[in-house]
N, C-alpha and C positions, 0 to 999 in steps of 0.2 A: 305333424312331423315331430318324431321323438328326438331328441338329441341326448346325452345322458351329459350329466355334471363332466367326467372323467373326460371324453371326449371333447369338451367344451373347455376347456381350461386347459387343456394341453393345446389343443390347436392356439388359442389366441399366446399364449405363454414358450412356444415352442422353442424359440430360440434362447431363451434366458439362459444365463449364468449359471454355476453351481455355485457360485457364494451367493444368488439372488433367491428370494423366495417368493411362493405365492401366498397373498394371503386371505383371510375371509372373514369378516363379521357377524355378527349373529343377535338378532337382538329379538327379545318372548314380549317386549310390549312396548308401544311406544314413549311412555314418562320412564322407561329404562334404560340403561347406556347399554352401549355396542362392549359385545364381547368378541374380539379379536385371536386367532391360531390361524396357526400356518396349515397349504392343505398339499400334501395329504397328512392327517394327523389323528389322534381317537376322537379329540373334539372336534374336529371338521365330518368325521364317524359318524358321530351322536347327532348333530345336525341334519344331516343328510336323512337318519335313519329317522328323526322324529319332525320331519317336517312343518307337520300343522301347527307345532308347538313355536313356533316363531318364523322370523323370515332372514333368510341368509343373501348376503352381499361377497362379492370379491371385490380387491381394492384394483384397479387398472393399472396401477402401479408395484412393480415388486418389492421387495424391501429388505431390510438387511437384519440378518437373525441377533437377535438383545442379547443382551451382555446380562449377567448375575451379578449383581451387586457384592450378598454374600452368600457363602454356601450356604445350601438349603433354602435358599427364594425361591421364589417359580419367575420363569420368565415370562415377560412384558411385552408382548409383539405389539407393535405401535403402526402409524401409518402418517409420524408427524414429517415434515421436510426433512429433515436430517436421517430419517428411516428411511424414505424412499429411495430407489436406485433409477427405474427405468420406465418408462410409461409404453406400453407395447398395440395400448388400443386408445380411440376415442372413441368416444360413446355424446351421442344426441339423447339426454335424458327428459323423458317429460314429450314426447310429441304424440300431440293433440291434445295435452294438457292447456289451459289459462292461455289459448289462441297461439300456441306456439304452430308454426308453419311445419311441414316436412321438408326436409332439407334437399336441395335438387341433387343430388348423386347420391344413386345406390348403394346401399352401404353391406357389409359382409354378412351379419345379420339381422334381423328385426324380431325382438323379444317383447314380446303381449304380457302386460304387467296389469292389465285391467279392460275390462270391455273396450275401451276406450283408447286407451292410453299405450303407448307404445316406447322400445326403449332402440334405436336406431345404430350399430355399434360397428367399426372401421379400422381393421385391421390392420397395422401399419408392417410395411414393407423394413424397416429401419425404428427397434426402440428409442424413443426419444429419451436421452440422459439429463436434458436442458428445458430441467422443470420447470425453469420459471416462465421461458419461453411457452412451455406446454399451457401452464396455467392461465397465461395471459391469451392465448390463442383459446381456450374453454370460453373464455369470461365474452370475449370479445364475438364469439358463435353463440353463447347465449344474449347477448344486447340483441342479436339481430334476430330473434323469436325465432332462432333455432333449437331450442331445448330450454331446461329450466334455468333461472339463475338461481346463484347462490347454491347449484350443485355442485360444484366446486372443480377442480382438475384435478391435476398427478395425485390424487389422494378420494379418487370422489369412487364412491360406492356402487354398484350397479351388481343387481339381483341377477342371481343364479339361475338356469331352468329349475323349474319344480319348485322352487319358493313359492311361501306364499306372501298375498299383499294383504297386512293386519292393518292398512289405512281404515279409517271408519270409512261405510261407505262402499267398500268393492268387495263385501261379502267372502273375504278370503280365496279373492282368484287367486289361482294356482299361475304362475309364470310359464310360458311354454312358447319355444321356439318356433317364429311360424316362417322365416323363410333363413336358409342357409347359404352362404357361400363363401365357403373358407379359402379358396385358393384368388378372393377377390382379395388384394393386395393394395396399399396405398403408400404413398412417401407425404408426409406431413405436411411438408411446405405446399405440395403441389394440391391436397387436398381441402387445407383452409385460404388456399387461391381458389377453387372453386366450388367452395362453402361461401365467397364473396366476402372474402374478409382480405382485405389490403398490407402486405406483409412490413409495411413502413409503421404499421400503430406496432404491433408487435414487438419490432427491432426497438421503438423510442421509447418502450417501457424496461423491454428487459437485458438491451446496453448496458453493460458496467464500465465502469473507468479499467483502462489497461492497467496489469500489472506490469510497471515500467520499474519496479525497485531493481536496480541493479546491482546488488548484492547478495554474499555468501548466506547472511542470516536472514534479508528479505525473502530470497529463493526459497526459502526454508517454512517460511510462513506463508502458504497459498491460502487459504481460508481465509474467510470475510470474517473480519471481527468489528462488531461495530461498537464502540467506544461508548460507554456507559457515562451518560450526561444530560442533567437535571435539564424538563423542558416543561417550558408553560402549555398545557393543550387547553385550548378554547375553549372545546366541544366538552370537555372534560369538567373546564371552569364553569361552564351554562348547566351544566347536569346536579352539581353538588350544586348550586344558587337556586335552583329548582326544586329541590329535594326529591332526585329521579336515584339518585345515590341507597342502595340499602344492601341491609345487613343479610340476606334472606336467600340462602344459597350454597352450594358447595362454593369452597373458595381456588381458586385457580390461577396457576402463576403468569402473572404480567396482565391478570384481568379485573377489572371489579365489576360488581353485582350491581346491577343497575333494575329500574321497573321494567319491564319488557312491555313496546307500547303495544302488543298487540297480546297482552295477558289472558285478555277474557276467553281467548280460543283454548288458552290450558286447559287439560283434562283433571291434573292436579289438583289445581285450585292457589299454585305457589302463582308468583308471579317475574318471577326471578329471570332474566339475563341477563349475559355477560359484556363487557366492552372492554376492549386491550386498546388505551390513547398512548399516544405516540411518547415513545421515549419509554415504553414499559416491555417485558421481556426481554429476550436473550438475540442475540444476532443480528439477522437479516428485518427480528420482527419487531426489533426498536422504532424502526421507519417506517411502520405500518399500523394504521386504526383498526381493529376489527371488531364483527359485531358476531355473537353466537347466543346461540336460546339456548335455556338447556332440556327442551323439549320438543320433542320429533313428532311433532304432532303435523296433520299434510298442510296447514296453514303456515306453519313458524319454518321449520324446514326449509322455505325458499328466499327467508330474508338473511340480506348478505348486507356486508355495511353499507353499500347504497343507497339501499330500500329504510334501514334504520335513519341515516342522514336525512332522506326525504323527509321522513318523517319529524325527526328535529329541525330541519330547515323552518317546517311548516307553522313548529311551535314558537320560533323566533330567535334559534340558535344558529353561531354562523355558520356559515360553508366553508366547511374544509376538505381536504384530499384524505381519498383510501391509503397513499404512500407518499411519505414526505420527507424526500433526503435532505432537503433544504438545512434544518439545523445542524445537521452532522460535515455537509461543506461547507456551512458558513465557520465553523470553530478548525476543521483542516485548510481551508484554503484565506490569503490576503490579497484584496486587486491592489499592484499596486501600478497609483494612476499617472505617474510620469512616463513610464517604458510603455505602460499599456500592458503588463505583462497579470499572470495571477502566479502566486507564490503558493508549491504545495510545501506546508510545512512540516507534516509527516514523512515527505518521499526526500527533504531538507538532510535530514539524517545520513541520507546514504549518498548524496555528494550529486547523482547526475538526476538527469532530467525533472527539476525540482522549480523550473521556471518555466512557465507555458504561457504560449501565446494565444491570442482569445480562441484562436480557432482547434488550436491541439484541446484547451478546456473544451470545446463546445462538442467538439468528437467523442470526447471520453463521457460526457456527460447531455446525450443527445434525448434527453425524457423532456417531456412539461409539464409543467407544476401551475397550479392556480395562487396565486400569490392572495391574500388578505384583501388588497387594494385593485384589487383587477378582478373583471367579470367575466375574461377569457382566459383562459391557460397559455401561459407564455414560456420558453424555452427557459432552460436551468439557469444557461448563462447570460439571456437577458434579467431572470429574475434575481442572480447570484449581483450583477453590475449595480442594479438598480434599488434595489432594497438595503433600507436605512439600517439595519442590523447587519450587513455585511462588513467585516475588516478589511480596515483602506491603512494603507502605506502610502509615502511620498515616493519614493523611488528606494532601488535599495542600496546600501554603502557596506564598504568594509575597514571591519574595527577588531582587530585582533587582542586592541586592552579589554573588552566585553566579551572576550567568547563564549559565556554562560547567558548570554541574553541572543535571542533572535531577532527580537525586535528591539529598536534604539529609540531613545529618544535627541533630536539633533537640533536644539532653537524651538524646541517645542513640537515639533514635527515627528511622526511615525517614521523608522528608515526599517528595513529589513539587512541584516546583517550578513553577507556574505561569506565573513570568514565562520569555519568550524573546524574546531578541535580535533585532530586526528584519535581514532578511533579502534585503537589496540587492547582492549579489554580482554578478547579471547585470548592471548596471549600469554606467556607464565613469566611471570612480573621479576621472579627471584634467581633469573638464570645468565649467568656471565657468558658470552656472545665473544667466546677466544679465539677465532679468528678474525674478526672484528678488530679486538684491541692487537693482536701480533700485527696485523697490516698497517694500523696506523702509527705501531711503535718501526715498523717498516717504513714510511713513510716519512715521517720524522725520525730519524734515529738519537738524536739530541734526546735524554730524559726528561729535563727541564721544555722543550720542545712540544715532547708527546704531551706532556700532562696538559700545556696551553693550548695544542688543539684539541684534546679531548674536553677539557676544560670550558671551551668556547661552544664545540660541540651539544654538552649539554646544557650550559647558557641558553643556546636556541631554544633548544626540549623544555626546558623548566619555566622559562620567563617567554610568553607570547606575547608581552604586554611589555615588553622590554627590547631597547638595541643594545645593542654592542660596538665597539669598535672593529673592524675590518681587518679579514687577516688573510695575508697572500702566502701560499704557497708554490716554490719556485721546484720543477722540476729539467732535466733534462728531454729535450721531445721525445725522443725515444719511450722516454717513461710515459710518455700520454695517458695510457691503461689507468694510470692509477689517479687521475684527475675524471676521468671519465668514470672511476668505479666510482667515488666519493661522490661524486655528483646525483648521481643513478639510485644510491643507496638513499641521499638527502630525497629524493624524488618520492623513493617510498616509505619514509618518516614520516614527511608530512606532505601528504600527497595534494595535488592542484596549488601546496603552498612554495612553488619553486619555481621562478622566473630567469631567462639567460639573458645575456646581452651580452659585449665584447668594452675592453676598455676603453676604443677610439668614444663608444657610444656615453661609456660611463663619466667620460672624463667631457665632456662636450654638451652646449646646452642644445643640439639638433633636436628637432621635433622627425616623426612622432617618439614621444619618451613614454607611452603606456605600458613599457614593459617593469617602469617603477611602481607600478600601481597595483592594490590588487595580490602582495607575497609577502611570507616573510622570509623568506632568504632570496638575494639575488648573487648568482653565478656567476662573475665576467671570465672570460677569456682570452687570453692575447689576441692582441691584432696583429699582430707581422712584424712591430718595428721596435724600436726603442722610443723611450719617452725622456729625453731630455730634463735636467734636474732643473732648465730654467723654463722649460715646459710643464712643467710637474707645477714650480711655483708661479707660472702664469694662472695655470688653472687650480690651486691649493682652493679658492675660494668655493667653485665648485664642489672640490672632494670636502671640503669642511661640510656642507650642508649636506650631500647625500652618502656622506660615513660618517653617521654621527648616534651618538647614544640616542638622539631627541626625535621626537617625532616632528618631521619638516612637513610644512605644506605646498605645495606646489600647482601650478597649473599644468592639467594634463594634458594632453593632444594626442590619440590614437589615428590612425591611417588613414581614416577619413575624414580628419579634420575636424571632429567633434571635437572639443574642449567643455573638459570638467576640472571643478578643484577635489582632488587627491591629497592622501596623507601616507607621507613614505614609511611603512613599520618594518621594512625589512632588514636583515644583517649582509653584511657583502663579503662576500667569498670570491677570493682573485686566484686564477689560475694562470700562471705565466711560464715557459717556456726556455725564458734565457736570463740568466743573471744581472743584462745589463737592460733587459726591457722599460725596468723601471727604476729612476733616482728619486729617492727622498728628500727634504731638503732636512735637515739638522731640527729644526724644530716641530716636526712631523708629530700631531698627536692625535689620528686616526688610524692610524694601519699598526699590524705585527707582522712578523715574518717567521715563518717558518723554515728549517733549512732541511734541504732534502739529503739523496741519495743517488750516486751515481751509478748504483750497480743495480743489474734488471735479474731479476730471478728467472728458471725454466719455466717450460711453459704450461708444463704441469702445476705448478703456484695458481698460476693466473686462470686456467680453470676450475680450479678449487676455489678460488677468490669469486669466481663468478657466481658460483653455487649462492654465495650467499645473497644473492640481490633476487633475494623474494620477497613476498611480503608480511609472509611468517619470520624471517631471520631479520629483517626491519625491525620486526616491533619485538622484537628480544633487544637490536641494539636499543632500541627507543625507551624501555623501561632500565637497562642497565644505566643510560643515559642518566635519566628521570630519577633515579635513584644517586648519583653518583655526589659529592659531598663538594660544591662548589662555593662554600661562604666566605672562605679568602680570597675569590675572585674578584678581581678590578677592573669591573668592563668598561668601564671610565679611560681608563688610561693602560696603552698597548705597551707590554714591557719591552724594556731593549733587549733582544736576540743577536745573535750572531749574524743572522741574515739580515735584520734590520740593518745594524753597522755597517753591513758591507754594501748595502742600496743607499748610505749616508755617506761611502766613500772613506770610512774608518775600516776597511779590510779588504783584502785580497778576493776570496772568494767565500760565497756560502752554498756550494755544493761538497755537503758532507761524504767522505769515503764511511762508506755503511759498517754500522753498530751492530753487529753479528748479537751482542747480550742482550739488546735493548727489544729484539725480534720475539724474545721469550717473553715478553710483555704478559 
């Protein structure tokens, strides 16, 4: 049965991509490397045309055409991870080689690569793009003496018709197709289910943790980058104590030059292989050991790091894993062992999903790892709990005076810090935010007014690690909009950092009070009635402790009854409705007052007013804020306003008739 190259490679390739490519290797002897072009191409030509002169491969995978570095390079067709796109076939390499079995289902075709030897090859119904998947499904078909190991996947080579085989030994048989059937079709999963391979080993190797980043610049960042960090490898330490370490080699990135124990089969006479330990290279392949020969001799060719480990095992080096995430979770992730919870401190950054419970970790991270101290392979998250190198927390607390530390220290004790800094850097730091300041010179219309909420305002912004005194703002209801925009605005300043409650609540020791816990600004709101000035100074002792410059401690109690000790960091922001809601008594030195406005603008104001509560025109007020020149502020002591006066019963009223100048703010 003839088949011609042209015919054969478009069939298996048929559906690919135009930005995909096919590509081919070529190699004149075997202490030679592979020479790599795309086909059709003049060097895939020349190959074709001079056959005996070496033996030619396509890669099963297609790949994505190299980039020039500088004009006038030649390009570099590769066939490493990052070149691959799409795996279109699988291939049973090596049957009736070193007692490998023949696979029970018929496969698309069968390629005679030596009297003997056979290349088994499975057309797939659907390109598989989930190499890793791919690769681990190869590995796991060769364990079961379905083909050879150590031929690798998404990247592994497999001879062309008419090549020939330069192995010593098989006298330069010519490759030839002996049996065809190209419209026999497969779908992957269903084909290494009955290849007898179990789709559960597959899934627990090549799971990754979701991307749960739920942000504008996480979204942004889809590629695995894995964090370049100094690691002890064992296997690494047992080689140089050995003197298996040498200098005798091409040199190769994220590899060193090791003795290769099975040297003497060189044709050479070098002795040289390579071994990539863990923590070495780029990406994915930080957290992977590998072992390569740099000769293609039919002996070396089939040892994969397995077969090299055996090997070291045997000489009294320890056991360790081909792939080992363990260090790179232990330095992202903290268990912390009060809640039971694991803290990611990476995904910490962007505000949600940064607290996992054992079982969301065990999902995202469902592989087994062989730990040091164990003879069996134990799940991530039993080894990630149990292993003395993992980072422990007590539980986690929040402390707004540290917000440049994530981790605290609290009586000696690890805490994990829940407050973080809001996070307006994209932002352009130097731009005045004029509808902003007209609104709030609208809101206060008093000059002297404006400047003390705007004043207070970035008091919050600048000092996180600071209170203030409390300052109420007294509207007409009608004006509601404008308590409700102020509010909304602070929401996305500093976002998760804004807690509400009502006065009846603020002014009262009722449980549960967990809405003091946990912010730094809290919002009250009117309750419905007036508050009496001899009600006021019944409970003054109250309002002394939770509006106060200092940071109070308190006992918490949430809604179910849990109690913890808390520390109040927040400022208080009072929204009140009627002038007579609230009486001060005369010697009041917590609260200021603001005095409003009784005129309501159209309603076209207040949709342009809305415009601004995004989270781009936030963090323009936020840095105007940030910037703004506060050092003769007295946040100690709330100065006397006009509204103060008139909640002390020294005035008529503080509902201001509106400052038309004060609006040009």
């Amino acid at each position: 049965m003839t088949i011609q190259v042209k015919e054969f490679l478009n069939t298996i390739f048929k559906h690919k991509l135009c930005n995909e490519h096919i590509l081919l290797a070529h190699q004149t002897d075997l202490d030679g490397g592979m020479y790599h072009a795309p086909w059709p191409s003049s060097a895939a030509n020349e190959w074709k045309q001079n056959s005996k002169k070496g033996t030619t491969y396509f890669n099963i995978s297609t790949v994505r055409e190299p980039t020039i570095a500088k004009p006038g390079c030649d390009y570099y067709w590769r066939r490493r991870r990052q070149d691959c796109i799409a795996a279109y076939c699988l291939v049973c390499d090596g049957v009736g080689e070193n007692g490998n079995s023949e696979p029970s289902v018929t496969p698309s075709w069968k390629l005679q690569t030596s009297e003997k030897h056979f290349q088994w090859g499975y057309l797939l119904e659907r390109a598989c793009t989930n190499l890793d998947y791919f690769e681990i499904a190869c590995q796991l078909i060769a364990d079961r003496g379905l083909a050879n190991r150590g031929a690798g996947g998404y990247n592994n080579l497999i001879r062309i018709p008419g090549s020939y085989n330069i192995n010593p030994g098989h006298g330069s048989f010519e490759s030839k197709i002996i049996d065809w059937a190209p419209t026999k079709l497969f779908r992957l999963d269903q084909l290494i289910y009955r290849l007898g391979i179990e789709q559960w080993k597959i899934e627990a190797v090549t799971r990754k943790p979701k991307n749960i980043k739920d942000h504008k610049r996480a979204r942004q960042n889809q590629e695995f980058q894995a964090e370049q960090i100094k690691i002890f490898d064992p296997l690494l330490d047992w080689l140089v104590k050995n003197n298996y370490v040498v200098e005798e080699g091409n040199k190769r990135e994220g590899f060193i030059n090791i003795t290769c124990p099975w040297h003497e089969t060189h044709t050479t006479g070098s002795i040289a292989a390579c071994y990539s330990p863990l923590g070495h290279g780029r990406g994915e392949l930080q957290q992977t050991r590998k072992f390569e020969c740099f000769h293609a001799n039919e002996y070396c060719r089939e040892k994969a790091f397995r077969e090299f480990l055996d090997w070291a095992v045997q000489k009294g080096a320890p056991r360790v894993m081909g792939h080992d995430p363990m260090p790179w979770i232990q330095k992202r992730y903290i268990l912390v062992e009060r809640e039971k919870l694991i803290a990611d401190m990476e995904q910490r950054q962007f505000r949600k999903f940064w607290q996992l419970e054992l079982e969301e970790f065990s999902n995202q991270y469902p592989q087994y790892v062989l730990p040091s101290n164990k003879s069996r392979p134990v799940s991530i998250k039993s080894a990630f709990i149990e292993h003395p190198d993992t980072n422990r927390a007590f539980r986690f607390a929040y402390d707004p005076t540290q917000a440049e530390n994530a981790v605290l220290k609290i009586n000696g004790e690890p805490f994990i810090n829940l407050y973080l800094a809001p996070d307006h850097n994209t932002a352009t730091k130097d731009d005045v935010p004029n509808r902003f300041l007209a609104h709030i010179g609208y809101l206060a219309p008093l000059p002297e007014e404006t400047a003390l909420l705007l004043d207070w305002l970035a008091f919050f912004v600048q000092y996180p690690d600071k209170r203030c005194f409390g300052l109420v703002i007294v509207a007409m209801d009608k004006l509601g909009i404008n308590h409700s925009w102020l509010a909304r605005l602070c929401k996305l300043i500093e976002p998760d950092e804004v807690n509400t409650t009502s006065l009846a609540q603020l002014f009262s020791n009722d449980t549960p009070n967990d809405w003091m816990a946990h912010c730094r600004l809290l919002i009250a709101e009117d309750f419905g009635r007036s508050l009496s000035k001899s009600e006021t100074l019944d409970r003054h002792q109250i309002i002394s402790k939770r509006i106060s410059p200092h940071h109070t401690q308190f006992q918490c109690t949430n809604s179910l009854g849990e109690v913890s000790n808390e520390t109040m960091y927040f400022n208080t922001l009072i929204f009140i409705n009627d002038q007579n809601t609230l009486q001060l008594p005369e010697a009041d030195c917590h609260l200021a007052v603001v005095s409003t406005t009784e005129k309501q603008e159209k309603y076209e104001y207040y949709e342009l007013l809305e415009e601004t509560l995004t989270q781009e025109y936030a963090a323009r007020v936020y840095w105007w804020l940030k910037r703004r020149d506060i050092s003769n502020f007295n946040y100690h002591n709330p100065p006397m306003t006009e509204g103060k006066s008139f909640m002390q019963g020294k005035y008529s009223s503080n509902i201001i008739k509106h400052h038309p100048t004060n609006t040009k703010n």
